[in-house]
gemmi code that builds the backbone of each chain (N, CA, C; Angstrom):
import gemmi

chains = {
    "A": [
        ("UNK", (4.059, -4.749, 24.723), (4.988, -4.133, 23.764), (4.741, -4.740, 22.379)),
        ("UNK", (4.654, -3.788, 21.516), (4.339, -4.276, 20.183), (5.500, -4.435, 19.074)),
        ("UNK", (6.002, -5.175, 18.874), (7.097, -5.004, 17.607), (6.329, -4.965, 16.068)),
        ("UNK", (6.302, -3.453, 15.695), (6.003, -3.001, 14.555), (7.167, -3.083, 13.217)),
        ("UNK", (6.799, -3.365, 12.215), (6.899, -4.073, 10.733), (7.041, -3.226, 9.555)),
        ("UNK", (7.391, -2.298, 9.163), (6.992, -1.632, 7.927), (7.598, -2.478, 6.256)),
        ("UNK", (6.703, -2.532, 5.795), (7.177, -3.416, 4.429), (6.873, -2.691, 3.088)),
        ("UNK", (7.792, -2.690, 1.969), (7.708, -1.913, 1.028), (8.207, -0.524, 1.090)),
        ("UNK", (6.993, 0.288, 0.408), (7.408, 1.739, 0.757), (6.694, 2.375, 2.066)),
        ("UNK", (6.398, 1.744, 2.295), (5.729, 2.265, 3.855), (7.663, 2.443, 4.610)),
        ("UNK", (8.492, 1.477, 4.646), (9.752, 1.761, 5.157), (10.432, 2.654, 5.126)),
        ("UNK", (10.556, 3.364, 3.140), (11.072, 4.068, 2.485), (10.299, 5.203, 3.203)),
        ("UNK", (9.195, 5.525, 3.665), (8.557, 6.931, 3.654), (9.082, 7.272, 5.465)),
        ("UNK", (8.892, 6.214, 5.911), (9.137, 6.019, 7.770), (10.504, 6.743, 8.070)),
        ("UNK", (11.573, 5.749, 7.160), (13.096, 5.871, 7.137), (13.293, 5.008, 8.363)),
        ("UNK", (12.338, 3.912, 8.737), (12.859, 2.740, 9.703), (11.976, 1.497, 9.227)),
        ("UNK", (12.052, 0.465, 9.820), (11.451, -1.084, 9.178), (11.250, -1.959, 10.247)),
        ("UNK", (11.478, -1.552, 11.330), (11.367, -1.891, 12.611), (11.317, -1.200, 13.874)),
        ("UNK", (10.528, -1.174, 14.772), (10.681, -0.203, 15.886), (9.635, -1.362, 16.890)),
        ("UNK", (9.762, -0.835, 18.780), (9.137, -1.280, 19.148), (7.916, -0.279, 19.646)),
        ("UNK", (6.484, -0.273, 20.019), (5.840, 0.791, 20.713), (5.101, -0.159, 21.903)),
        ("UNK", (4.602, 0.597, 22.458), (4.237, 0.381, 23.535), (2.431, 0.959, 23.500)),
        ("UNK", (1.620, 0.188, 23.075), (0.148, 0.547, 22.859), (-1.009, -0.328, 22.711)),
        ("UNK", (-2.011, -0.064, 23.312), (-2.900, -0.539, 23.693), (-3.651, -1.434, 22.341)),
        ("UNK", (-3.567, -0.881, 21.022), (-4.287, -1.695, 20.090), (-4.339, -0.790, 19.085)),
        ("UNK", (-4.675, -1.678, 17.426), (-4.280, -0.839, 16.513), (-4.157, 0.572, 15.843)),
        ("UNK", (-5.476, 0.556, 16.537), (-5.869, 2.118, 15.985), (-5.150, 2.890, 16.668)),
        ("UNK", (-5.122, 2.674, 17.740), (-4.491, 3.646, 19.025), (-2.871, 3.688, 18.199)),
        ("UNK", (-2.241, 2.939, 17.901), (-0.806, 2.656, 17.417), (-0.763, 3.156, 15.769)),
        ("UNK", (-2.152, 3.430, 14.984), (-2.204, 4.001, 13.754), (-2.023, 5.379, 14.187)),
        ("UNK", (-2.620, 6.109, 15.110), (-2.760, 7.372, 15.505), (-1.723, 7.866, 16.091)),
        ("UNK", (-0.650, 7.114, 16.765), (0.461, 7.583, 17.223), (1.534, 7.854, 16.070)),
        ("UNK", (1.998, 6.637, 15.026), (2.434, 7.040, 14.428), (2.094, 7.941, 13.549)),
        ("UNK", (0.723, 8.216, 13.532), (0.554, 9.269, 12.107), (1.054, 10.803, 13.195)),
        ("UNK", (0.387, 10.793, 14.151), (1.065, 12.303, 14.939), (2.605, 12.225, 15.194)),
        ("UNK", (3.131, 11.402, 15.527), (4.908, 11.391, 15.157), (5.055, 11.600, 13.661)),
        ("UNK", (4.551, 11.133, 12.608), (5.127, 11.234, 11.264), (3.854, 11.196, 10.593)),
        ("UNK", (3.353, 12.488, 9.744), (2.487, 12.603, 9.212), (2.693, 11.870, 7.656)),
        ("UNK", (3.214, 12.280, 7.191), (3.542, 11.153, 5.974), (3.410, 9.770, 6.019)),
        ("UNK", (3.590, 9.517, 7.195), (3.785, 8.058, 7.489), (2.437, 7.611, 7.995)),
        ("UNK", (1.416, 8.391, 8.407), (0.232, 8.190, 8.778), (-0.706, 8.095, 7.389)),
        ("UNK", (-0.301, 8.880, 6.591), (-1.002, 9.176, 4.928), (-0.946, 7.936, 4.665)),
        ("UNK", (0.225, 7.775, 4.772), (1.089, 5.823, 3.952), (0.418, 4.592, 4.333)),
        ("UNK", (0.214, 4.938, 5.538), (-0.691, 4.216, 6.373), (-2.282, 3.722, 6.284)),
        ("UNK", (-2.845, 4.680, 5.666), (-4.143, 5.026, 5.746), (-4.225, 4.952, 4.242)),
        ("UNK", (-3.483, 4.705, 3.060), (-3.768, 4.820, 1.476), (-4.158, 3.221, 0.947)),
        ("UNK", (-5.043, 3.341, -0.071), (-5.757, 2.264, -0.588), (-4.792, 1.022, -0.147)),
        ("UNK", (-5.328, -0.332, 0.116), (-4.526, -1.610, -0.032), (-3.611, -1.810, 0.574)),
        ("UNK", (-4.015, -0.758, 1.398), (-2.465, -1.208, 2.701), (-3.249, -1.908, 3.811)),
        ("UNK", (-2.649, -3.422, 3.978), (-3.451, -4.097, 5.062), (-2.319, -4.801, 5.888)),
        ("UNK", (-3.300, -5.196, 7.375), (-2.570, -4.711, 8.117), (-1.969, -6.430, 8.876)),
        ("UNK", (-1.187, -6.724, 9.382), (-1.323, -8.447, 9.999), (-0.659, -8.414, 11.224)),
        ("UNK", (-1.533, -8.715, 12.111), (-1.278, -9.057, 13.574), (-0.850, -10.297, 13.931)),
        ("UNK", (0.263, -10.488, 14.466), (0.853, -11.718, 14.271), (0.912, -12.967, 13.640)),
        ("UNK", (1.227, -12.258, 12.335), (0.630, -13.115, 11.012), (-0.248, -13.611, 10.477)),
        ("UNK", (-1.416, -13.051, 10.509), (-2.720, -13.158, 10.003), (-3.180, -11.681, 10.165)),
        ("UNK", (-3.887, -11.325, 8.910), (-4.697, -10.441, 8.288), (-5.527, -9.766, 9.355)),
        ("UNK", (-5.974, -8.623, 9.799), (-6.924, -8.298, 10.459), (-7.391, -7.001, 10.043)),
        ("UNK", (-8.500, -7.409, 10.057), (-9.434, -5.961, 9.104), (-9.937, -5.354, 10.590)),
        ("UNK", (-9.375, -3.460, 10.502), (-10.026, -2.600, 11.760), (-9.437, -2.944, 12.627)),
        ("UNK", (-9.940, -2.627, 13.832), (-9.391, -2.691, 15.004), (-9.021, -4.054, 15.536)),
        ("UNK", (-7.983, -3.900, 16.486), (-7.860, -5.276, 16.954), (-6.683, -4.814, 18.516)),
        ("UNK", (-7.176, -5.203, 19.610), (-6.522, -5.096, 20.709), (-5.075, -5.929, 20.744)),
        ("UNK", (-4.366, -5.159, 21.251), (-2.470, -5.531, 21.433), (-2.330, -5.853, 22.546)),
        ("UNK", (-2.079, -7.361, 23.037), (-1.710, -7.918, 24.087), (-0.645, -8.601, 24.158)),
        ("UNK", (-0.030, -8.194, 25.361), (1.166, -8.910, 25.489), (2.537, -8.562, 24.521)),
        ("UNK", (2.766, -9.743, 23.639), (4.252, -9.333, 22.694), (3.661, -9.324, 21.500)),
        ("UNK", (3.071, -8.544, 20.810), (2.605, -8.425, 19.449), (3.181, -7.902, 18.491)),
        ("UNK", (3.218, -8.801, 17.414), (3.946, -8.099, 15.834), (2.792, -7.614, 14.738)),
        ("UNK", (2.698, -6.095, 14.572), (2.048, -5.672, 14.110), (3.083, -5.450, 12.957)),
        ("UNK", (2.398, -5.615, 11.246), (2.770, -5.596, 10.027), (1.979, -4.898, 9.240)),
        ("UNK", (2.645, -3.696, 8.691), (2.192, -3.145, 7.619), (1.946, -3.016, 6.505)),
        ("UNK", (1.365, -3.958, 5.623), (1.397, -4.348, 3.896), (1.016, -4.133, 3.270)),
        ("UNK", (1.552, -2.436, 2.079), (1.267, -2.223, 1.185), (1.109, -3.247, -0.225)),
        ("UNK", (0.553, -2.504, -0.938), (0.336, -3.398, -2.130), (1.215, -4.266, -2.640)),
        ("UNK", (0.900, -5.554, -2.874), (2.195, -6.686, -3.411), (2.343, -6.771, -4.429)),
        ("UNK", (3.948, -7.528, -4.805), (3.749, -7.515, -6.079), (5.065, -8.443, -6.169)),
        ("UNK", (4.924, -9.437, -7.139), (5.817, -10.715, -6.562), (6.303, -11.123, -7.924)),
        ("UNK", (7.243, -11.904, -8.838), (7.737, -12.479, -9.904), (8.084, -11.614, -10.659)),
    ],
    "B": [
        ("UNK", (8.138, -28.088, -2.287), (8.687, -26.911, -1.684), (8.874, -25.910, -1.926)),
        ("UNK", (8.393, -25.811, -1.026), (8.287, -23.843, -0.982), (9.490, -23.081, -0.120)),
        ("UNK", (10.322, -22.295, -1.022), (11.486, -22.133, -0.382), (11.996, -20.238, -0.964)),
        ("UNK", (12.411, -19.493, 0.107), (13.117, -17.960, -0.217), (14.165, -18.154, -0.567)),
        ("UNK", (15.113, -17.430, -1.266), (16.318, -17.367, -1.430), (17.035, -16.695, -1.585)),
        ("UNK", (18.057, -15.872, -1.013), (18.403, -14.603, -1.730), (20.347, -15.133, -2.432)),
        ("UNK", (19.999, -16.182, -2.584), (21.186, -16.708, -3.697), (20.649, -16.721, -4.941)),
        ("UNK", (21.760, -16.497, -6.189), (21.333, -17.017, -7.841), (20.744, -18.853, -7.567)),
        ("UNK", (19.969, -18.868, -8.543), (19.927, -20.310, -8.669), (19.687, -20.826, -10.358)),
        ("UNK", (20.084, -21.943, -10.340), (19.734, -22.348, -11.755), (18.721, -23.303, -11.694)),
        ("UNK", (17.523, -22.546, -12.818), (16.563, -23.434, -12.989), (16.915, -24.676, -13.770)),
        ("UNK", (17.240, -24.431, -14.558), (18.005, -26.171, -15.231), (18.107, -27.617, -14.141)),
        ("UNK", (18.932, -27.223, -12.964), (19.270, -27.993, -12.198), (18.509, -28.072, -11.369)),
        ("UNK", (17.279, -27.107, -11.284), (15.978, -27.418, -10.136), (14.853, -28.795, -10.854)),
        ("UNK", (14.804, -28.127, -12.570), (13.683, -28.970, -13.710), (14.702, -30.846, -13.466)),
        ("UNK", (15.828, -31.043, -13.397), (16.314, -32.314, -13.574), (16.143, -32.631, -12.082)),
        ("UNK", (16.430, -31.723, -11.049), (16.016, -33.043, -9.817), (14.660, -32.867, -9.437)),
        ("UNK", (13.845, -32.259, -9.842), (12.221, -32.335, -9.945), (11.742, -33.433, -10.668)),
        ("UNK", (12.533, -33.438, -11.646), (11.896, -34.694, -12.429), (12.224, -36.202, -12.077)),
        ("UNK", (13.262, -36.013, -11.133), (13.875, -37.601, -11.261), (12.762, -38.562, -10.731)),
        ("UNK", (13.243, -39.409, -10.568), (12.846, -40.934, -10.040), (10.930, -40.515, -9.940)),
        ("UNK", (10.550, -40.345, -11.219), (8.898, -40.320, -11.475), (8.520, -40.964, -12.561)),
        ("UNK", (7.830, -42.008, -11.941), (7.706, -43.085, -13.054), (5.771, -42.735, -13.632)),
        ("UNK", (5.410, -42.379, -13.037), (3.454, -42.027, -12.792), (3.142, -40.257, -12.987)),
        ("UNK", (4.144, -39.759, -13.506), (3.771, -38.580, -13.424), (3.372, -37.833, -14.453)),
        ("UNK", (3.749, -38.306, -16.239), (3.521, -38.280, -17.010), (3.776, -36.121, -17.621)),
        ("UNK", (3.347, -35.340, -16.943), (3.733, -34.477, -17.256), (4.385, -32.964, -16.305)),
        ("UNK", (5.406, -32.807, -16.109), (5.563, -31.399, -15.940), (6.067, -30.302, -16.995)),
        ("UNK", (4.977, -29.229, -15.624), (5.259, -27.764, -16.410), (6.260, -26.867, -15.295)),
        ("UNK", (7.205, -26.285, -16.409), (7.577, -24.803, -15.456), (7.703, -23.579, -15.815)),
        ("UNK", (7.569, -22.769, -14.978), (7.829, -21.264, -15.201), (9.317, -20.864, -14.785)),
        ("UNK", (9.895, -20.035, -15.046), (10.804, -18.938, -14.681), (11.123, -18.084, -14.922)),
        ("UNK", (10.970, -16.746, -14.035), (10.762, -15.180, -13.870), (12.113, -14.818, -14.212)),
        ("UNK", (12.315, -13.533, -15.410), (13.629, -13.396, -15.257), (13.840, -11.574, -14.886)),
        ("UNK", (14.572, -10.927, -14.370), (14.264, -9.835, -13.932), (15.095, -9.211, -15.410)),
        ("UNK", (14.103, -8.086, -15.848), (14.678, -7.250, -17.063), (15.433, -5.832, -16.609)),
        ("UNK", (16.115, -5.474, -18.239), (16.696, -4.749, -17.959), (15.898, -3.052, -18.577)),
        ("UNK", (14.922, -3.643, -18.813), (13.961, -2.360, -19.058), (14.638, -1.334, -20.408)),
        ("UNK", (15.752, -1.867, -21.068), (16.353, -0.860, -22.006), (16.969, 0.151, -21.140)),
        ("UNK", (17.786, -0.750, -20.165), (18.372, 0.071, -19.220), (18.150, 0.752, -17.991)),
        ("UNK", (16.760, 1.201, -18.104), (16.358, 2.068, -16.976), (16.333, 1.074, -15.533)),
        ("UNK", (16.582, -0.396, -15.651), (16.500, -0.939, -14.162), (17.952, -1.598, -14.389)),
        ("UNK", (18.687, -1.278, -13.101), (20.088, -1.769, -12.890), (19.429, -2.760, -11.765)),
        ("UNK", (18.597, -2.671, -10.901), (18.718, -3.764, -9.582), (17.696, -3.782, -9.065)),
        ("UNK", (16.849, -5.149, -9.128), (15.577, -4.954, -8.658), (15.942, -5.555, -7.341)),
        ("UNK", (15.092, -5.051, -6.319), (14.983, -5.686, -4.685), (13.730, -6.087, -4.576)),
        ("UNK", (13.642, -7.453, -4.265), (12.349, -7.747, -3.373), (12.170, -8.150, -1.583)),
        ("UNK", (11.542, -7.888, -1.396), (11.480, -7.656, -0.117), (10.513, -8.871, 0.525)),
        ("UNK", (10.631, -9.644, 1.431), (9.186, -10.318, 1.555), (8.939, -10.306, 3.354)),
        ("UNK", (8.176, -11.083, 3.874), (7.849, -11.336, 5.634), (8.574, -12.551, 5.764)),
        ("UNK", (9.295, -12.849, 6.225), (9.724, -14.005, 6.526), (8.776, -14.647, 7.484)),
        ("UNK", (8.638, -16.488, 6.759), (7.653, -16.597, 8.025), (5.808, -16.406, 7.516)),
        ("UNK", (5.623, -15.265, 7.513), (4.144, -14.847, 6.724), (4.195, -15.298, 5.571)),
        ("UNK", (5.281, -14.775, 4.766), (4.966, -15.126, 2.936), (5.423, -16.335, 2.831)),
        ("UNK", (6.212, -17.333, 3.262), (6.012, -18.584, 3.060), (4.711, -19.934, 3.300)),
        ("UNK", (3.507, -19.146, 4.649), (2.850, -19.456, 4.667), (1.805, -19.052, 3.867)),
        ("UNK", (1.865, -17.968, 3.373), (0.692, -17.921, 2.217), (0.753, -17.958, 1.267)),
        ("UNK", (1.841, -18.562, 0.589), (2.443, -19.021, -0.645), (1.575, -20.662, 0.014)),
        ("UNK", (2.423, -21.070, 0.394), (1.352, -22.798, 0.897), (0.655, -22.558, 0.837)),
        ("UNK", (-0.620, -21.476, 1.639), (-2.075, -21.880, 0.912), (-2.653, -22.047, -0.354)),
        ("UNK", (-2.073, -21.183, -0.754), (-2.389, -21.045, -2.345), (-1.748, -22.433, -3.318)),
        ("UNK", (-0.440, -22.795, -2.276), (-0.053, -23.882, -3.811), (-0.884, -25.113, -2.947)),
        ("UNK", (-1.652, -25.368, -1.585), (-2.494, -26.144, -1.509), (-4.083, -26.372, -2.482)),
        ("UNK", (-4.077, -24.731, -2.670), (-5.216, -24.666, -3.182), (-4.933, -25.400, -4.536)),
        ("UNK", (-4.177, -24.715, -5.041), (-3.201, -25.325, -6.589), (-3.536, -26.693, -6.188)),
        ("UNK", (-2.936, -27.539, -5.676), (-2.514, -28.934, -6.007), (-4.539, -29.412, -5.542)),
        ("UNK", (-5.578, -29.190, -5.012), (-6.707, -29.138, -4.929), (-7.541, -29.425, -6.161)),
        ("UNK", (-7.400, -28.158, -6.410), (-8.206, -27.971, -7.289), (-7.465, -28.364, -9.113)),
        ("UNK", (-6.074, -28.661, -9.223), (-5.532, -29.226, -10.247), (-5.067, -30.951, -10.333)),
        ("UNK", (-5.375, -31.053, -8.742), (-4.552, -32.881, -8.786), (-3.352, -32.770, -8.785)),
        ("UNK", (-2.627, -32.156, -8.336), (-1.364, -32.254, -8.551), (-0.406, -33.125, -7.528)),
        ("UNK", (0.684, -33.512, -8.277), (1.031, -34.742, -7.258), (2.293, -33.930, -6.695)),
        ("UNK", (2.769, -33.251, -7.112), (3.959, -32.084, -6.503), (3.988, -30.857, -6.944)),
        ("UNK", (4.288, -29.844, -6.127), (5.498, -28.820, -6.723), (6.448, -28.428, -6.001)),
        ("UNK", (7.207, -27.331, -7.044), (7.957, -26.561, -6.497), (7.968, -24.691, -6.841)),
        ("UNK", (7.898, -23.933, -5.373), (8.462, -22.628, -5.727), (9.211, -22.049, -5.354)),
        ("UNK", (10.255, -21.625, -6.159), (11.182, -20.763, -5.613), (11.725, -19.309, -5.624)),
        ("UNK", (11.395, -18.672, -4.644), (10.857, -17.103, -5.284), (12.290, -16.363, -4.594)),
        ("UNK", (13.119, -15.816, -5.175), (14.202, -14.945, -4.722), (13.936, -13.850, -3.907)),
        ("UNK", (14.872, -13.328, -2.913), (14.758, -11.714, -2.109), (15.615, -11.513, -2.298)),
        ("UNK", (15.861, -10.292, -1.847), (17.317, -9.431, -2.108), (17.468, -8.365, -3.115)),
        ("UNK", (18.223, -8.567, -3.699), (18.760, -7.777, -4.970), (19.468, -8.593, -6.454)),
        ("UNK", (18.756, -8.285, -7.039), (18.585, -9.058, -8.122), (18.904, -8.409, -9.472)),
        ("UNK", (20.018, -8.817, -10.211), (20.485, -7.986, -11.394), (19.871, -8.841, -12.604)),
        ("UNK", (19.662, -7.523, -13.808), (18.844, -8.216, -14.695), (19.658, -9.064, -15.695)),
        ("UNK", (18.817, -10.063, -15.877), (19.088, -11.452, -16.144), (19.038, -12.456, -15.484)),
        ("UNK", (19.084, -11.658, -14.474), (18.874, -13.642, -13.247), (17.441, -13.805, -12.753)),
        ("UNK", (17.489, -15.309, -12.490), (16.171, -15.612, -12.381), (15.461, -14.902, -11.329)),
        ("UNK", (14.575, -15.106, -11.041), (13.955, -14.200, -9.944), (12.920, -15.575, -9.192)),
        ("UNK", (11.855, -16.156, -10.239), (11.298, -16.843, -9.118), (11.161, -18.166, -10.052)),
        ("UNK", (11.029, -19.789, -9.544), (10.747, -20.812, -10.312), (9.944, -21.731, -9.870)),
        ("UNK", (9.203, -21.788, -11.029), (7.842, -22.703, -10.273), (7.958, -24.238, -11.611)),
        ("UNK", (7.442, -25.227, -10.910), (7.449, -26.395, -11.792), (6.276, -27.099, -10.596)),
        ("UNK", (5.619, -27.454, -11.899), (4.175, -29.057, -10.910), (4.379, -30.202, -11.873)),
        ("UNK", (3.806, -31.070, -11.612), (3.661, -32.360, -12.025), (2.221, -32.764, -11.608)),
        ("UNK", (2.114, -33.348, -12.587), (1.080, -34.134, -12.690), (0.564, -35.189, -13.695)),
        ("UNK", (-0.424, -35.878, -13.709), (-0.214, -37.318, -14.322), (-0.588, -36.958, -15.912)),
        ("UNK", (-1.253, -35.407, -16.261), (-1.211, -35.014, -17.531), (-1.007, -33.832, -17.886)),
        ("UNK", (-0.828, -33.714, -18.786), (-0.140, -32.211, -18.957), (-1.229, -30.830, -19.029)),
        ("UNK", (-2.701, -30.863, -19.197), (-3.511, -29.963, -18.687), (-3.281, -29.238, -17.479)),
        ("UNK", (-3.364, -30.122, -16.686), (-3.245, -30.182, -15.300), (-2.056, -29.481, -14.858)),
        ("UNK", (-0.789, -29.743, -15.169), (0.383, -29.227, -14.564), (0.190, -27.785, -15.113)),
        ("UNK", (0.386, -27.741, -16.726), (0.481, -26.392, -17.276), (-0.565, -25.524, -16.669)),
        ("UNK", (-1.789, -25.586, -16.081), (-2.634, -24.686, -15.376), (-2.483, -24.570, -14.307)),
        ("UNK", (-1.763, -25.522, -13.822), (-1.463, -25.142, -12.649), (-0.015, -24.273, -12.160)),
        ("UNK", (0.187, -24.353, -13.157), (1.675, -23.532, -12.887), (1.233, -22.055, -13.452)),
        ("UNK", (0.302, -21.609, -14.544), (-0.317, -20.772, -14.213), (-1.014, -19.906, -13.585)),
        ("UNK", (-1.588, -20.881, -12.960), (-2.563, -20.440, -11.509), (-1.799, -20.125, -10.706)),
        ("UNK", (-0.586, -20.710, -10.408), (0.503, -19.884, -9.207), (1.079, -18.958, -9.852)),
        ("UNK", (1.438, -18.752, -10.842), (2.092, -17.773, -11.159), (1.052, -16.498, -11.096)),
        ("UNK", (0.013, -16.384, -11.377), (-0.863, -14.822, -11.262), (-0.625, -15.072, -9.924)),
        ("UNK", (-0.885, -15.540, -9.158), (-0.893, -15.532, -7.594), (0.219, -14.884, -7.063)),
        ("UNK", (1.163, -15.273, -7.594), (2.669, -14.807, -6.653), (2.961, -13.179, -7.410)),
        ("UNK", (2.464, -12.887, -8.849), (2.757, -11.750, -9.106), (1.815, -10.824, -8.839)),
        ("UNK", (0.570, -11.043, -8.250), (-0.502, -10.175, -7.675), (-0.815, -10.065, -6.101)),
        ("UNK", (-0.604, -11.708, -5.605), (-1.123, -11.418, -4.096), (-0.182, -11.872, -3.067)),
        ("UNK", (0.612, -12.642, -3.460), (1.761, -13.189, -2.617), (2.469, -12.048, -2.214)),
        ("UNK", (2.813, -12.118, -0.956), (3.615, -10.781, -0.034), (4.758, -10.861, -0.393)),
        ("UNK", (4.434, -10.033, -1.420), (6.633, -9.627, -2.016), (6.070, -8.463, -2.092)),
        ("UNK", (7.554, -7.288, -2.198), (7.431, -6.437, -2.065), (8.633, -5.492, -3.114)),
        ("UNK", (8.287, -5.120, -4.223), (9.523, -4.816, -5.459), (10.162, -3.466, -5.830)),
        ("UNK", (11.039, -3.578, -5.448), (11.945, -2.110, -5.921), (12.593, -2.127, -6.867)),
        ("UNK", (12.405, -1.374, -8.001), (13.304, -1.141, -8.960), (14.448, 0.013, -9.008)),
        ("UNK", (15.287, -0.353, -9.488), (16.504, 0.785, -9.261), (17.282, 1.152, -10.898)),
        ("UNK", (16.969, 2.835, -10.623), (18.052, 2.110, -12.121), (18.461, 4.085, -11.688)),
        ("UNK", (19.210, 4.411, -13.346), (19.857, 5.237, -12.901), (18.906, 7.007, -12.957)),
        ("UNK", (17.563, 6.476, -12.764), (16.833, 7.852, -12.173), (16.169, 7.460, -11.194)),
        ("UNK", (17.060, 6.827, -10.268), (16.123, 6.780, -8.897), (15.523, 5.065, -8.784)),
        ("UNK", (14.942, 5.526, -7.271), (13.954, 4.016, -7.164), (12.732, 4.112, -7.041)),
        ("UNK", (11.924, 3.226, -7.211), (10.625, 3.461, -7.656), (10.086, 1.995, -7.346)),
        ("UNK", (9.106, 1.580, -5.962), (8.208, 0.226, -5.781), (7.128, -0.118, -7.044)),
        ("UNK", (7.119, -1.253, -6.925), (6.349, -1.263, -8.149), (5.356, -2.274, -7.534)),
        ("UNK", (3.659, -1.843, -8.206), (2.455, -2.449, -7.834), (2.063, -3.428, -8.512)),
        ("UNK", (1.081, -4.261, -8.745), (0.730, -4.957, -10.003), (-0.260, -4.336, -10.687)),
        ("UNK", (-0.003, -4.431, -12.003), (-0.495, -3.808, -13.316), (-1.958, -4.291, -13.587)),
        ("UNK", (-2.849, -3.531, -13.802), (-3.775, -3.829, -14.235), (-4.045, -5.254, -15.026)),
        ("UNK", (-3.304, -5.543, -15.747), (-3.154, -6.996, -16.554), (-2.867, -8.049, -15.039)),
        ("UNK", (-2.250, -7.630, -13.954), (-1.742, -9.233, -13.324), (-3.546, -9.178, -12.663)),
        ("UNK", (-3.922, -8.168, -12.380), (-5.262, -8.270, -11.383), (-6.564, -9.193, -12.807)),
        ("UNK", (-6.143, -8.677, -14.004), (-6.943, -9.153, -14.669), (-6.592, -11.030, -15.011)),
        ("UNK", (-5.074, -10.958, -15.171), (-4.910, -12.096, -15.560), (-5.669, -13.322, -13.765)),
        ("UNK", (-5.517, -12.606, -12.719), (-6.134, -13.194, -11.289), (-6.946, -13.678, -11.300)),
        ("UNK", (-8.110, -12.582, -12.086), (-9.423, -12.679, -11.922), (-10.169, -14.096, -12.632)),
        ("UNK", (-9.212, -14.714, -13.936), (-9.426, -15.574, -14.830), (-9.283, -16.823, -14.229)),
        ("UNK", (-9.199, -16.928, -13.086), (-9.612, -18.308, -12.708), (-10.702, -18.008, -11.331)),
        ("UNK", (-11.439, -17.346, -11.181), (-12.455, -16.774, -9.775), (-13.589, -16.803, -10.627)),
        ("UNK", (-14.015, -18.066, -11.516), (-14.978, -19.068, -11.595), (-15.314, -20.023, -11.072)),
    ],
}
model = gemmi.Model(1)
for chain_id, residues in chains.items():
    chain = gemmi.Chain(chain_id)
    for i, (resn, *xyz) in enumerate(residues, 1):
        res = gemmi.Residue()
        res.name, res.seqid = resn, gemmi.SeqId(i, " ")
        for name, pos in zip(("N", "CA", "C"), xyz):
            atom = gemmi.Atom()
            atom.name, atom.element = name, gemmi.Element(name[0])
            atom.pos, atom.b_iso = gemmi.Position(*pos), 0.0
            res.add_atom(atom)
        chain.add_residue(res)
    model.add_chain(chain)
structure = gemmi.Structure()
structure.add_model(model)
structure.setup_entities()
């Protein structure tokens, strides 16, 4: 089971900031939500949105085992 | 220390117990972010951060800071929540044994936290809300120390 993260406007576009899914690994869990919510798949997939698997950065794919917190992080912007 | 907050705080009273009992330290610098009122158009900025994630990658970076500047301390303190304009938003102060040193280094964190540090900023005012990215200037002001 994966506990998924949305941060920024990735939340605002979802209309949630937390959910749990149940999926095998990232891509597989990019593709679900974009066919549940196409907007939210766009949001997903737009420049500088990166992605962190239980708190660390992971570029592409990456397999979901066990209790994983997958995080969605659009562009930052801090001070 | 590196610390979130979604209380007001006063920098005044952060710069006097930063400074105390330092007899070898010879100079600090600080910053503090104040959230504007845009000539009105922003009533309430929100920042958003990871709890947990963005405190750890705020430490790398002020490791890197105190590295590559010598620094014998700091402090940052970066607000979440909702934030009305005029109050501080984030405060940074270093020390170090000269004042080159601190003042660049409190620079060097500051492009950092307004370009790559995981915050996340909403502005609100009375046409709506609107996230806001960093500006061409914070990526440029970044780039000025990636010598």
């Amino acid at each position: 089971m994966a506990r998924v993260l949305l941060f920024g406007r990735l939340g605002d576009v979802a209309g949630w900031r937390e959910r749990e899914f149940e999926s095998p690994s990232i891509a597989h869990l990019r593709a679900r939500l974009a066919e549940e919510d196409e907007a939210l798949g766009e949001a997903l997939a737009s420049p500088g949105v990166q992605v962190a698997l239980d708190q660390a950065i992971v570029r592409g794919d990456a397999a979901l085992t066990g209790r994983s917190e997958v995080a969605f992080l659009p562009p930052m912007s801090g001070g | 220390m590196i610390r979130l907050t979604d209380q007001a705080f006063d920098p005044g009273a952060l710069l006097t117990e930063f400074c105390r009992d330092r007899t070898e330290t010879g100079a600090v610098a600080t910053f503090t972010g104040l959230a504007r009122a845009e000539a009105g158009a922003t009533t309430t900025l929100e920042l958003e951060a990871y709890p947990g994630f963005t405190e750890a990658r705020i430490a790398e970076h002020a490791a890197a800071a105190t590295a590559r500047f010598g620094l014998q301390d700091l402090v940052i303190l970066h607000r979440v929540g909702k934030i009305a304009p005029g109050e501080p938003i984030v405060f940074v102060a270093t020390a170090a044994a000269h004042r080159r040193a601190a003042f660049e280094a409190c620079d060097f964190l500051m492009d950092y936290l307004k370009s790559r540090a995981p915050f996340w900023k909403k502005e609100t005012g009375p046409d709506g809300s609107r996230w806001i990215e960093p500006r061409d200037q914070d990526h440029t002001d970044l780039a000025r120390w990636e010598t």
